[in-house]
N, CA, C and O atoms as a Maestro MAE file, in Angstrom:
{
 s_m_m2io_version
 :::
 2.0.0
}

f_m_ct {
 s_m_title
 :::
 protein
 m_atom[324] {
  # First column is atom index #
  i_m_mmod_type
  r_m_x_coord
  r_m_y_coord
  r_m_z_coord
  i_m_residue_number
  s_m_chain_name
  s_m_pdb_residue_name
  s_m_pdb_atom_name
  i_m_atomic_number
  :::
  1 25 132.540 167.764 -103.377 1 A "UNK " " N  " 7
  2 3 132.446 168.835 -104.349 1 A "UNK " " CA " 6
  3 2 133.647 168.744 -105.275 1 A "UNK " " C  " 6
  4 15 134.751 168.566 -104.760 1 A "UNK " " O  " 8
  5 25 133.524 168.859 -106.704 2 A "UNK " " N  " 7
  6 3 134.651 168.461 -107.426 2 A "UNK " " CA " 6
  7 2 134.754 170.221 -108.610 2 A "UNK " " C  " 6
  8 15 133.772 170.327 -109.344 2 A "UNK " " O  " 8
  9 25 135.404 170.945 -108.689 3 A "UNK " " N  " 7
  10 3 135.939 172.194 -109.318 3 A "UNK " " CA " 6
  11 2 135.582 172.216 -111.148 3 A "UNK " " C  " 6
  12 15 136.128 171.153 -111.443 3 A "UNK " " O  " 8
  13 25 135.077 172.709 -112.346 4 A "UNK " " N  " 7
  14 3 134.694 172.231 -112.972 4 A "UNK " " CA " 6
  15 2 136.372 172.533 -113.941 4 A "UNK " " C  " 6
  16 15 136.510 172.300 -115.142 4 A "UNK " " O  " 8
  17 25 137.263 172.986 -113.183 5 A "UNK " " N  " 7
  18 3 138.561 173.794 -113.936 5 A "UNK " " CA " 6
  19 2 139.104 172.345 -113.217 5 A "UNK " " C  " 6
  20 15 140.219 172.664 -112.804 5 A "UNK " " O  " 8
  21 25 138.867 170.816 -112.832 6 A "UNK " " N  " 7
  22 3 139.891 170.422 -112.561 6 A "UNK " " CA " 6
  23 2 139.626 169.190 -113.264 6 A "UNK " " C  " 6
  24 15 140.465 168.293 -113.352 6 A "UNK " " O  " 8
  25 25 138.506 169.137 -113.749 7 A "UNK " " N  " 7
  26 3 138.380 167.850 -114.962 7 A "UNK " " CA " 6
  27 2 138.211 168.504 -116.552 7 A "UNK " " C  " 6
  28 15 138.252 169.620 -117.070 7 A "UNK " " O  " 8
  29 25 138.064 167.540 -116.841 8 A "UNK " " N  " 7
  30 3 137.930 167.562 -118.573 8 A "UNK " " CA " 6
  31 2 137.011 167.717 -118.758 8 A "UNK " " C  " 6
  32 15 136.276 167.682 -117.771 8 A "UNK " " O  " 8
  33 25 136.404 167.982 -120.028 9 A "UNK " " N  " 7
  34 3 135.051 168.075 -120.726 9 A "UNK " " CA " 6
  35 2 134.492 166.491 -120.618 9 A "UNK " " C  " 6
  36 15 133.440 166.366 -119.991 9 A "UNK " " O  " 8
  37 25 135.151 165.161 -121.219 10 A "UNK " " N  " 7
  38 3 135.026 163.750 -121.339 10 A "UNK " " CA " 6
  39 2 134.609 163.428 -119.877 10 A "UNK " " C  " 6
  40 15 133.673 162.669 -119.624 10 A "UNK " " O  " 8
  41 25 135.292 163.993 -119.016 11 A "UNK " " N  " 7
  42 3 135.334 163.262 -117.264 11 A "UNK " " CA " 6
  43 2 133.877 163.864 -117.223 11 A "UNK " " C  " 6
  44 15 132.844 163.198 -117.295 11 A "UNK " " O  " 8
  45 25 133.952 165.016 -117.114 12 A "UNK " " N  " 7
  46 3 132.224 165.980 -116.371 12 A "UNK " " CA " 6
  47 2 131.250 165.192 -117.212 12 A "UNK " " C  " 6
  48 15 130.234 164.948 -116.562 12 A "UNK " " O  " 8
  49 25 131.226 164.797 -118.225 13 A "UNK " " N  " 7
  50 3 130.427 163.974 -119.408 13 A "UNK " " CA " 6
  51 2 130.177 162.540 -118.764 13 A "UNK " " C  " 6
  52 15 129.137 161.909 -118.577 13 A "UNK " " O  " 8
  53 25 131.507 162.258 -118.495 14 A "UNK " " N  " 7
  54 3 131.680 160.694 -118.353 14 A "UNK " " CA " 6
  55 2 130.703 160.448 -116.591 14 A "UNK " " C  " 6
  56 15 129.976 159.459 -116.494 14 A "UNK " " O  " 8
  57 25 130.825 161.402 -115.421 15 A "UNK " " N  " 7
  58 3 130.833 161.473 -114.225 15 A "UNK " " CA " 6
  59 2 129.514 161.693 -114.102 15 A "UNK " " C  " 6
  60 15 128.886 161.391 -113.087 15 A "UNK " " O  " 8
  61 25 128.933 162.311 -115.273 16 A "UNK " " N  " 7
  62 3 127.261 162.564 -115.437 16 A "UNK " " CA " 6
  63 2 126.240 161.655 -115.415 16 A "UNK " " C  " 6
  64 15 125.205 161.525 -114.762 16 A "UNK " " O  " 8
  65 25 127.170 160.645 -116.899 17 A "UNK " " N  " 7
  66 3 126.894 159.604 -116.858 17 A "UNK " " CA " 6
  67 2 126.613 158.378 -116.321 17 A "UNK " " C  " 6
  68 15 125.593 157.709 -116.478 17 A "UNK " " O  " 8
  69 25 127.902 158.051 -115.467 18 A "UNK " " N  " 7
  70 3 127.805 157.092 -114.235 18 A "UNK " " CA " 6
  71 2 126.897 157.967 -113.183 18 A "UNK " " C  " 6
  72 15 126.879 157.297 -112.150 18 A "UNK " " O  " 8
  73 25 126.304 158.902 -113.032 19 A "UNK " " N  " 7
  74 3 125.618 159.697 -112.432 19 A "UNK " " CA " 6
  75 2 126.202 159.407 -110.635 19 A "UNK " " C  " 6
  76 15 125.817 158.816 -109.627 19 A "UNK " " O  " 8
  77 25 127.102 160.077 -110.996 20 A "UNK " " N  " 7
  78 3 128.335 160.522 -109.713 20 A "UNK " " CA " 6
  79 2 128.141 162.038 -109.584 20 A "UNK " " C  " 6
  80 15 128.409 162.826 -108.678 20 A "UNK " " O  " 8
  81 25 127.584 162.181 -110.801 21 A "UNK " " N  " 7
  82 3 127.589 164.147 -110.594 21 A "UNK " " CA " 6
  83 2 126.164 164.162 -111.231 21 A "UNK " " C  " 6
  84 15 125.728 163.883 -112.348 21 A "UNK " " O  " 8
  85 25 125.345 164.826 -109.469 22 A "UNK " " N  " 7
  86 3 124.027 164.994 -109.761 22 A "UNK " " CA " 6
  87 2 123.611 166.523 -110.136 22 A "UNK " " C  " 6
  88 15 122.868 166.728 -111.097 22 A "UNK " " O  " 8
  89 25 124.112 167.572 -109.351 23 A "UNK " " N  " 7
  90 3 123.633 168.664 -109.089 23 A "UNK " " CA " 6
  91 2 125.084 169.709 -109.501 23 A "UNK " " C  " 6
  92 15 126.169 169.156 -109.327 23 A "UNK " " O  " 8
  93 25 125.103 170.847 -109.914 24 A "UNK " " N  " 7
  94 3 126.045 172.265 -110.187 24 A "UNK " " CA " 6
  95 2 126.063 173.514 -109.455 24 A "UNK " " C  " 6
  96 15 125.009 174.108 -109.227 24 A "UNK " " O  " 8
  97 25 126.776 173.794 -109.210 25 A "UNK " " N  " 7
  98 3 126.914 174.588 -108.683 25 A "UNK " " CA " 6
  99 2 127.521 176.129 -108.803 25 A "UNK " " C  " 6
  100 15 128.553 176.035 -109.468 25 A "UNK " " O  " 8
  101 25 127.274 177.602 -108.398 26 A "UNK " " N  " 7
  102 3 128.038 178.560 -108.713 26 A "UNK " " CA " 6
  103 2 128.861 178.813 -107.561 26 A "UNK " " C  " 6
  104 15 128.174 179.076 -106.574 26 A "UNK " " O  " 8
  105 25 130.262 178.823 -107.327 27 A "UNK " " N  " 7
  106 3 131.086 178.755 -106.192 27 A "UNK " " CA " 6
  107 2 130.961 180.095 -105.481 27 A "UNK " " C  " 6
  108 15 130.867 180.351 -104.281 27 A "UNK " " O  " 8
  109 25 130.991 181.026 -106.758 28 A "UNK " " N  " 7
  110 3 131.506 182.388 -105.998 28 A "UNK " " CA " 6
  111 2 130.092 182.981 -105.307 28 A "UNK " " C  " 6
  112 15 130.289 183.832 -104.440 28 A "UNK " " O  " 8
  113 25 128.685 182.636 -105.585 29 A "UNK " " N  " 7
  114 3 127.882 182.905 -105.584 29 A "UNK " " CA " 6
  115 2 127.286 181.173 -104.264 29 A "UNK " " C  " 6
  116 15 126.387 181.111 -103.426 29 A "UNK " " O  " 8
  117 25 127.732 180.715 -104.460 30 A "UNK " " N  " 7
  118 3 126.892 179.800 -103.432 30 A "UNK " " CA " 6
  119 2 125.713 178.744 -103.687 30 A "UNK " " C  " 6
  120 15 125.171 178.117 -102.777 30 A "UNK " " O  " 8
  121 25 125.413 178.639 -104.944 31 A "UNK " " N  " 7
  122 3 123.963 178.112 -105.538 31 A "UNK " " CA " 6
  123 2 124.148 176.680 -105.799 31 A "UNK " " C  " 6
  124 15 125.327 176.350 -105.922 31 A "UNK " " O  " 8
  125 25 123.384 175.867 -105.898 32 A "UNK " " N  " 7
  126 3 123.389 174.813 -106.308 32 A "UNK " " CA " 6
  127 2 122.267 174.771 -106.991 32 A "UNK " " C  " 6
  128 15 121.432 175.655 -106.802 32 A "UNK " " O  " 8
  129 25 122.012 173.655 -107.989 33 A "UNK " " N  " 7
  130 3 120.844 173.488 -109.076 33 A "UNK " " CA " 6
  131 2 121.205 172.316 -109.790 33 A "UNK " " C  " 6
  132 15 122.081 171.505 -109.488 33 A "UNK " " O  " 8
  133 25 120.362 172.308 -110.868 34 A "UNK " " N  " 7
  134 3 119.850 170.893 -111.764 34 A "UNK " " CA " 6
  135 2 121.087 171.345 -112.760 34 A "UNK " " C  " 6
  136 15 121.451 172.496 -113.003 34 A "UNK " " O  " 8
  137 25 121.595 170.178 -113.236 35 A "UNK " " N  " 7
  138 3 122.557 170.218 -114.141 35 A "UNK " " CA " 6
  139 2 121.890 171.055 -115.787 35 A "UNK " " C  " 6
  140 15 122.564 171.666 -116.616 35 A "UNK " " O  " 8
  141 25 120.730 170.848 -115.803 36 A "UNK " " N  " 7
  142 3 120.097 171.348 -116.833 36 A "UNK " " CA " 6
  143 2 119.243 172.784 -116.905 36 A "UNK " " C  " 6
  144 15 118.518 173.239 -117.790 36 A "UNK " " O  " 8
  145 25 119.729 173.430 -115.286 37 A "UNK " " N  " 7
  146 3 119.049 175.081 -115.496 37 A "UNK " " CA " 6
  147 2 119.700 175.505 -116.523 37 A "UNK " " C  " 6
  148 15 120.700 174.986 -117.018 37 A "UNK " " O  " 8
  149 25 118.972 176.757 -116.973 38 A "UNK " " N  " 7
  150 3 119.306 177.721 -117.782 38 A "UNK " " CA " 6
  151 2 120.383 178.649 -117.043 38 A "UNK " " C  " 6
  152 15 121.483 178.978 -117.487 38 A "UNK " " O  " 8
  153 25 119.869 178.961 -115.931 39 A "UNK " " N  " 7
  154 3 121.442 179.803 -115.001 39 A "UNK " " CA " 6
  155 2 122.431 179.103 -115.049 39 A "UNK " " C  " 6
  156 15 123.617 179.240 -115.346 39 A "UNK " " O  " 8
  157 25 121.609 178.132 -114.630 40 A "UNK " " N  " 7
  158 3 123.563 177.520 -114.531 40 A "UNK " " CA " 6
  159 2 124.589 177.196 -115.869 40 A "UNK " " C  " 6
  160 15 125.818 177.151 -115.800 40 A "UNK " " O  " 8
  161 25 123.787 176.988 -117.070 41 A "UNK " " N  " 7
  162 3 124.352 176.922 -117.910 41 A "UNK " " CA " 6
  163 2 125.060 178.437 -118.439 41 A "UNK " " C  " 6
  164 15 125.961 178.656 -119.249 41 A "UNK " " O  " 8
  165 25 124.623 178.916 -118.000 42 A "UNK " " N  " 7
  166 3 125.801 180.647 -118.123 42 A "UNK " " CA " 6
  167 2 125.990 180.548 -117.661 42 A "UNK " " C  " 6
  168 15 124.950 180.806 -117.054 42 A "UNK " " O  " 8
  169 25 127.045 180.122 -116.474 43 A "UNK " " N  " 7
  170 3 128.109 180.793 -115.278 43 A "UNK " " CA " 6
  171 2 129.267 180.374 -115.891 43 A "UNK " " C  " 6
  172 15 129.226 179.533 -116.788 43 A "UNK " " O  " 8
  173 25 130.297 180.866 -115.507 44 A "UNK " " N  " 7
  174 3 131.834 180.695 -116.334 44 A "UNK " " CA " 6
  175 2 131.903 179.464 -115.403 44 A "UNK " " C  " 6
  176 15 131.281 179.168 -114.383 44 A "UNK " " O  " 8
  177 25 133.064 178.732 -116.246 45 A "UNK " " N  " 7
  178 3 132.960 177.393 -115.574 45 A "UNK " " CA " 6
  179 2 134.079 177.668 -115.057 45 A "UNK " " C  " 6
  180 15 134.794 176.681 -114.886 45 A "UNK " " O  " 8
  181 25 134.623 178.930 -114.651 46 A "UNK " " N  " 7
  182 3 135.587 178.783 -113.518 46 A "UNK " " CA " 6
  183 2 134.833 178.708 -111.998 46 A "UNK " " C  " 6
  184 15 135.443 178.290 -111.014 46 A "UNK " " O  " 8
  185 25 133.728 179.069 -111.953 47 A "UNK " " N  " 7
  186 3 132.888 179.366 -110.473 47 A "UNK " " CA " 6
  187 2 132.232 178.101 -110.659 47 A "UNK " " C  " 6
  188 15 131.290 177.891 -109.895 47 A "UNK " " O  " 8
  189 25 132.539 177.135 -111.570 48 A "UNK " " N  " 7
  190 3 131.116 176.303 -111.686 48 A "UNK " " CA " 6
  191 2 131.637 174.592 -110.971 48 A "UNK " " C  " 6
  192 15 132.562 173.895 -111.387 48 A "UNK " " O  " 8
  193 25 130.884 174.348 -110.048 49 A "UNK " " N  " 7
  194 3 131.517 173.210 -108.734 49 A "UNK " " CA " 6
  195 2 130.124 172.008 -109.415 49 A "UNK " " C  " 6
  196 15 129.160 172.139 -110.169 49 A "UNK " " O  " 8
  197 25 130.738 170.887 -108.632 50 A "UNK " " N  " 7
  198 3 129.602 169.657 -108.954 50 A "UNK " " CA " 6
  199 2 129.598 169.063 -107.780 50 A "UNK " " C  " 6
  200 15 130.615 168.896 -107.107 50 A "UNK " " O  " 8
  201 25 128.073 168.583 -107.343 51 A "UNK " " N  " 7
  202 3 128.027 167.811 -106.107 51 A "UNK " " CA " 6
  203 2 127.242 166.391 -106.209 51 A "UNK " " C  " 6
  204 15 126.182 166.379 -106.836 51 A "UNK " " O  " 8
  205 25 127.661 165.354 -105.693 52 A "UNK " " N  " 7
  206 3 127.016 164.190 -105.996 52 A "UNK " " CA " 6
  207 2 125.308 164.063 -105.518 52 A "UNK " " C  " 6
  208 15 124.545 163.241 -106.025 52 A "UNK " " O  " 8
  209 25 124.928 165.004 -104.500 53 A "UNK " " N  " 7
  210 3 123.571 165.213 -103.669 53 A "UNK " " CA " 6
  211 2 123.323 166.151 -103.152 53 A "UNK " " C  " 6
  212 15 124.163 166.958 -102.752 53 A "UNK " " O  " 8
  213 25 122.131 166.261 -103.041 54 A "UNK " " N  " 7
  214 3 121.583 167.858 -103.053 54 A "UNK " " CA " 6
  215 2 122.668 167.847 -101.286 54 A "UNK " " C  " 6
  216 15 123.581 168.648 -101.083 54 A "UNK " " O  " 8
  217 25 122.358 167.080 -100.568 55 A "UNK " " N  " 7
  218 3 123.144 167.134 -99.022 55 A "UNK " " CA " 6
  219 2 124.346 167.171 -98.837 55 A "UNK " " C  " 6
  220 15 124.707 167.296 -97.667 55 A "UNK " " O  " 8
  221 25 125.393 167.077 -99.910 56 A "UNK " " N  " 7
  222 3 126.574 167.446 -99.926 56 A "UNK " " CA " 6
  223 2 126.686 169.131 -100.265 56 A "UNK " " C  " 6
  224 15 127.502 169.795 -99.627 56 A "UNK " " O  " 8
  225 25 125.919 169.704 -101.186 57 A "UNK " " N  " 7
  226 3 125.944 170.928 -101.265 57 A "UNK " " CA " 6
  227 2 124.911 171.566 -100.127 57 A "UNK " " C  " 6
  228 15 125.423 172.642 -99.820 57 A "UNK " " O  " 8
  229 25 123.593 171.372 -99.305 58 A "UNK " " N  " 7
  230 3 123.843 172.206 -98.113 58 A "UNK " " CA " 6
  231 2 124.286 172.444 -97.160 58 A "UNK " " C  " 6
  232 15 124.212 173.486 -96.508 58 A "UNK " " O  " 8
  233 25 125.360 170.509 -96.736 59 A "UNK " " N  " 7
  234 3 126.445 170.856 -95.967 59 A "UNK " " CA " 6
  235 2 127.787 171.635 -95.894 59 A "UNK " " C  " 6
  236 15 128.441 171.861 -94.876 59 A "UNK " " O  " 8
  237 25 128.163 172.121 -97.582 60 A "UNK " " N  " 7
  238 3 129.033 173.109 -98.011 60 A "UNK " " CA " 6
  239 2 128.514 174.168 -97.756 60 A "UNK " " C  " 6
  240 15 129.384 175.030 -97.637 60 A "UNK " " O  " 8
  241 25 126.957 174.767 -97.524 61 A "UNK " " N  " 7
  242 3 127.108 176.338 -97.356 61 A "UNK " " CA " 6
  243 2 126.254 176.629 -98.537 61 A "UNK " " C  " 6
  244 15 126.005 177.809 -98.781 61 A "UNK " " O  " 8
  245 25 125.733 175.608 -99.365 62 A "UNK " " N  " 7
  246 3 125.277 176.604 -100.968 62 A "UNK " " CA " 6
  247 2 123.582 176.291 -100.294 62 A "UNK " " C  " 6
  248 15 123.057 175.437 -99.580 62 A "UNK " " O  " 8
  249 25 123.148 177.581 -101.036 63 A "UNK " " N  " 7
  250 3 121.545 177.453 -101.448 63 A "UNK " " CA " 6
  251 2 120.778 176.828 -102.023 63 A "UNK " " C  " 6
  252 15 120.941 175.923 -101.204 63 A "UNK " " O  " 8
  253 25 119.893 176.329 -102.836 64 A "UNK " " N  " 7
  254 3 119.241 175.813 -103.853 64 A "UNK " " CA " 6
  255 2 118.707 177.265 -105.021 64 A "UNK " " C  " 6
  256 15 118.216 178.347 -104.703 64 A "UNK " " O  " 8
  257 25 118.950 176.880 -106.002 65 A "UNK " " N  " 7
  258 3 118.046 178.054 -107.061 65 A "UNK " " CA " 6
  259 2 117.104 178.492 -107.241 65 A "UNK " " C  " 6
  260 15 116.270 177.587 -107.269 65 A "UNK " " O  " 8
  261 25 116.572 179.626 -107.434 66 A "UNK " " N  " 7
  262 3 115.240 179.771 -107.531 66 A "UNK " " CA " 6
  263 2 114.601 179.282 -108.668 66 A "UNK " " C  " 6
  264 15 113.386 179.095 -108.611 66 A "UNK " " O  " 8
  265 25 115.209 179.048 -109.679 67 A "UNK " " N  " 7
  266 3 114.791 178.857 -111.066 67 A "UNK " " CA " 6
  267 2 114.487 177.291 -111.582 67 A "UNK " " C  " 6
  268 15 113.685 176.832 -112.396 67 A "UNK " " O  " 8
  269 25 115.326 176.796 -110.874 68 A "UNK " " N  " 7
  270 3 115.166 175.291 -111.271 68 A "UNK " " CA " 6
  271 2 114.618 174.490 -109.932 68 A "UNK " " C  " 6
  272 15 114.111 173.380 -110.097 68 A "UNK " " O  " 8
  273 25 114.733 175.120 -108.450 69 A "UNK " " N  " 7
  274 3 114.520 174.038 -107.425 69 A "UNK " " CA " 6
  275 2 113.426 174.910 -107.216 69 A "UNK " " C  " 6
  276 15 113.982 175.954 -106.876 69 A "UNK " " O  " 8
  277 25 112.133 175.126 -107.214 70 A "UNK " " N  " 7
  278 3 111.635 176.286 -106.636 70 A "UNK " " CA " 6
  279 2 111.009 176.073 -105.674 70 A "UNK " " C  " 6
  280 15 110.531 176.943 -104.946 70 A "UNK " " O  " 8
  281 25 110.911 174.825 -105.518 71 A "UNK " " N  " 7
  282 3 109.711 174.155 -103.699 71 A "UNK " " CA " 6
  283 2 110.957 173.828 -102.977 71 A "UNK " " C  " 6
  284 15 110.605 173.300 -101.922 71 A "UNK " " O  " 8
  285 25 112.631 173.906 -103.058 72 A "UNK " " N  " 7
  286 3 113.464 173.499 -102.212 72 A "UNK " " CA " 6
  287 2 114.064 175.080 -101.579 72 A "UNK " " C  " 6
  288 15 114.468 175.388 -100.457 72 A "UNK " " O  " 8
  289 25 113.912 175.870 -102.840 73 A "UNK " " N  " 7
  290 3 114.509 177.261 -102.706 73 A "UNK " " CA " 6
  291 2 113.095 177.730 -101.708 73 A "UNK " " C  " 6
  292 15 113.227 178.125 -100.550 73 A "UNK " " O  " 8
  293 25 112.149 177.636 -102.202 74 A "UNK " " N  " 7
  294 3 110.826 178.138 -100.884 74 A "UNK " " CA " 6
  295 2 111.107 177.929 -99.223 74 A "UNK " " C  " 6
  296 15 110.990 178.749 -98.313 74 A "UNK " " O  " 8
  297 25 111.588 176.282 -99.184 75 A "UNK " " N  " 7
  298 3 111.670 176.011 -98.163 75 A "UNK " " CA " 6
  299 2 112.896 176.558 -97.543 75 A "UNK " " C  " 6
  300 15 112.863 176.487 -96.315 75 A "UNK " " O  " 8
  301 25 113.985 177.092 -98.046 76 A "UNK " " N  " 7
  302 3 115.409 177.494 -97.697 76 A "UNK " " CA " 6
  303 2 115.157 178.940 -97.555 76 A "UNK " " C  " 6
  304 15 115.785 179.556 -96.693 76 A "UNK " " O  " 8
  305 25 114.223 179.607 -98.380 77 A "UNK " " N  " 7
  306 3 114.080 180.667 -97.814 77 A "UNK " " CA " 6
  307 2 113.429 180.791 -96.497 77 A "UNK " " C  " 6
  308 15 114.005 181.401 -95.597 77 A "UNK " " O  " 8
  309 25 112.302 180.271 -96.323 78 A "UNK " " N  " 7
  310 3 111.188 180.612 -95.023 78 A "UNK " " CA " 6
  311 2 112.338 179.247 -94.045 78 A "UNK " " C  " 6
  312 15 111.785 178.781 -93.049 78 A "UNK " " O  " 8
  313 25 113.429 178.837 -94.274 79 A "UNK " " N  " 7
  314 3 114.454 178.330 -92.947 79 A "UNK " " CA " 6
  315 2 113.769 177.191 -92.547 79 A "UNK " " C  " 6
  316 15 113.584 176.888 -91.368 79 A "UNK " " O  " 8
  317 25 113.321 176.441 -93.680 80 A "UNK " " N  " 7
  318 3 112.683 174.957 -93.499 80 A "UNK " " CA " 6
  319 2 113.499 173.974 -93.952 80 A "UNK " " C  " 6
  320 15 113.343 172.775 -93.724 80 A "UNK " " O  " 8
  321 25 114.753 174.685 -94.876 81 A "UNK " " N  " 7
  322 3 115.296 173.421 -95.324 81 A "UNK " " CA " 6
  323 2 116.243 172.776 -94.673 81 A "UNK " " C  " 6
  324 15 116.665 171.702 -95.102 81 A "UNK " " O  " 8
  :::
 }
 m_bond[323] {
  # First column is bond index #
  i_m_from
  i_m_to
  i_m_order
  :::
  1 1 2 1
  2 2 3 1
  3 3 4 2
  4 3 5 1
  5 5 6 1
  6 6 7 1
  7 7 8 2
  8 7 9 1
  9 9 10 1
  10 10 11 1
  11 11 12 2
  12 11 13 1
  13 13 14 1
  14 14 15 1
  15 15 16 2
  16 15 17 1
  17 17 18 1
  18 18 19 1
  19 19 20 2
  20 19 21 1
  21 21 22 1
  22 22 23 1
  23 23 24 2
  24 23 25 1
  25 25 26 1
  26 26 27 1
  27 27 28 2
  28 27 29 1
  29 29 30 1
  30 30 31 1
  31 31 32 2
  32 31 33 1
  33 33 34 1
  34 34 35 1
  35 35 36 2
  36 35 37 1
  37 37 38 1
  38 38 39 1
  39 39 40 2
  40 39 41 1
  41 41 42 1
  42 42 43 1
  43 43 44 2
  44 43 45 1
  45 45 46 1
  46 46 47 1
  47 47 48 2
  48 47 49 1
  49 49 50 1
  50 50 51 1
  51 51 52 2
  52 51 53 1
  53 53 54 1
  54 54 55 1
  55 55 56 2
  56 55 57 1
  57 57 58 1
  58 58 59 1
  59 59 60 2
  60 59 61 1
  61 61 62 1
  62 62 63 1
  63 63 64 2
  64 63 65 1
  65 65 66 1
  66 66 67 1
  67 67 68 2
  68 67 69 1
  69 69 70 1
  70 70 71 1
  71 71 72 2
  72 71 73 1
  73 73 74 1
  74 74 75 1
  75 75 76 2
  76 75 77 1
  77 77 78 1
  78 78 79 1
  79 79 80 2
  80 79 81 1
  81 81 82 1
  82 82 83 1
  83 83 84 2
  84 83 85 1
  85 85 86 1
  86 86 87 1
  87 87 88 2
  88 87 89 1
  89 89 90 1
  90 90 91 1
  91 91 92 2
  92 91 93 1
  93 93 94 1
  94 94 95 1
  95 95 96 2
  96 95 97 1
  97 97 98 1
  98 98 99 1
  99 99 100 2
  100 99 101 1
  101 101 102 1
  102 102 103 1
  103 103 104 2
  104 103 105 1
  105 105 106 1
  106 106 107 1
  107 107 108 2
  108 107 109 1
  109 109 110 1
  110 110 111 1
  111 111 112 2
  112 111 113 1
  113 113 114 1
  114 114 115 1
  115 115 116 2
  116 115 117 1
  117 117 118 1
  118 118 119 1
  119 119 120 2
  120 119 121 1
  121 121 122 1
  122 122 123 1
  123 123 124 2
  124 123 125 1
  125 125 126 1
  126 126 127 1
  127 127 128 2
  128 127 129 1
  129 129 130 1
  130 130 131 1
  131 131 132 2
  132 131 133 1
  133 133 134 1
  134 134 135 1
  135 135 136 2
  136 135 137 1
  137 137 138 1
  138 138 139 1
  139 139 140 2
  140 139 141 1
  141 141 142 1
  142 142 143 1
  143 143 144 2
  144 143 145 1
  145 145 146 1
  146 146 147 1
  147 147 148 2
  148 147 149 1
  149 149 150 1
  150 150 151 1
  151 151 152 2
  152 151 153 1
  153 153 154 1
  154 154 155 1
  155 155 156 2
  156 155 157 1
  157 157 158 1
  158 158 159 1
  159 159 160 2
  160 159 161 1
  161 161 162 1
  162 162 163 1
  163 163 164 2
  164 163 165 1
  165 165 166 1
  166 166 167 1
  167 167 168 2
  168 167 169 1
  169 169 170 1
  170 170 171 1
  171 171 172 2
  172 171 173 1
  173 173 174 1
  174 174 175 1
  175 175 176 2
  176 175 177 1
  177 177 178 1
  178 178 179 1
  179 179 180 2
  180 179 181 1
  181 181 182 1
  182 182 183 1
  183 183 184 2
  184 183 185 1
  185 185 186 1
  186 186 187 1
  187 187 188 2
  188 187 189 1
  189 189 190 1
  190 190 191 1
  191 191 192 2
  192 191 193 1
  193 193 194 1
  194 194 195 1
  195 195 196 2
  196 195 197 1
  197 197 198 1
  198 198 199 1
  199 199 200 2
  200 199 201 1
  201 201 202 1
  202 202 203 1
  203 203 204 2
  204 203 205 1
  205 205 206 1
  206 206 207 1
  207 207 208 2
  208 207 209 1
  209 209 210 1
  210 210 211 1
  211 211 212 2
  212 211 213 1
  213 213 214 1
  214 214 215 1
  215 215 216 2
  216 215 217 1
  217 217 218 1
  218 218 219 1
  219 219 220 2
  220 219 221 1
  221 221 222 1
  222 222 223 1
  223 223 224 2
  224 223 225 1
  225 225 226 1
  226 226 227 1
  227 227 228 2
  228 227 229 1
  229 229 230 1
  230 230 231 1
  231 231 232 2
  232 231 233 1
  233 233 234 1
  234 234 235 1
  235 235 236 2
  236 235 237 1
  237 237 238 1
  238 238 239 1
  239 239 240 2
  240 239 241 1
  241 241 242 1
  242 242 243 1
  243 243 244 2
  244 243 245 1
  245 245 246 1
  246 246 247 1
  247 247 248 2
  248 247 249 1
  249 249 250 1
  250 250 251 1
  251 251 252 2
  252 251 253 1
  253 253 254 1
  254 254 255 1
  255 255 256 2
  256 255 257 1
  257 257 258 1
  258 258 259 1
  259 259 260 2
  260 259 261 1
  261 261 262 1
  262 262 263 1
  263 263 264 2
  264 263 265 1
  265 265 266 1
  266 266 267 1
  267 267 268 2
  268 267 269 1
  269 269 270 1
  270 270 271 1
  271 271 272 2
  272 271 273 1
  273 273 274 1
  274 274 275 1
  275 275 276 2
  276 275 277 1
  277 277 278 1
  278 278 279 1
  279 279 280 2
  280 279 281 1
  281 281 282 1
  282 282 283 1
  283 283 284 2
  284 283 285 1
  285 285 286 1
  286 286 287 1
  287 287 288 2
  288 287 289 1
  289 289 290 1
  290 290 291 1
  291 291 292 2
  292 291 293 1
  293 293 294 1
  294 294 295 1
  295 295 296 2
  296 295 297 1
  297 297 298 1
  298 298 299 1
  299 299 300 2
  300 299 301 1
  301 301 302 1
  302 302 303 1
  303 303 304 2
  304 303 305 1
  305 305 306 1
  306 306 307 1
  307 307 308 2
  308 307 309 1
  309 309 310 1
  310 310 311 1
  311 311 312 2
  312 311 313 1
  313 313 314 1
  314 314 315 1
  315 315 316 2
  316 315 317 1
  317 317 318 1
  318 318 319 1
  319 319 320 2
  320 319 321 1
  321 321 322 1
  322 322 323 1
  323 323 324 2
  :::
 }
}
């Protein structure tokens, strides 16, 4: 998990690119999602974390979104995931 207050605008760009950074995250809130939700693109990018795979963020503790994952968030709700 990498902090979005501890790189640059160029690095998060650059890290996207080499696609090292798959998925975003809201810290204070727990969520993970598609780099391209609409939620996630509003969260202050002080709460806002990056994970290379969806399995690095449910071994941290985060959820999936309802908005952008919605057959991963189904399964995390009914305790399938």
């Amino acid at each position: 998990m990498v902090h979005h207050s501890d790189l640059q605008k160029m690095d998060v760009l650059n890290q996207i690119k080499k696609r090292t950074i798959l998925l975003g995250g809201n810290r204070k809130l727990r969520i993970y999602g598609q780099l391209n939700c609409a939620s996630g693109k509003r969260m202050k990018a002080d709460n806002r974390v990056f994970f290379k795979n969806e399995q690095e963020a449910i071994h941290l503790g985060y959820r999936p979104c309802g908005h952008c994952m919605r057959e991963a968030y189904g399964k995390w709700k009914n305790g399938t995931l």
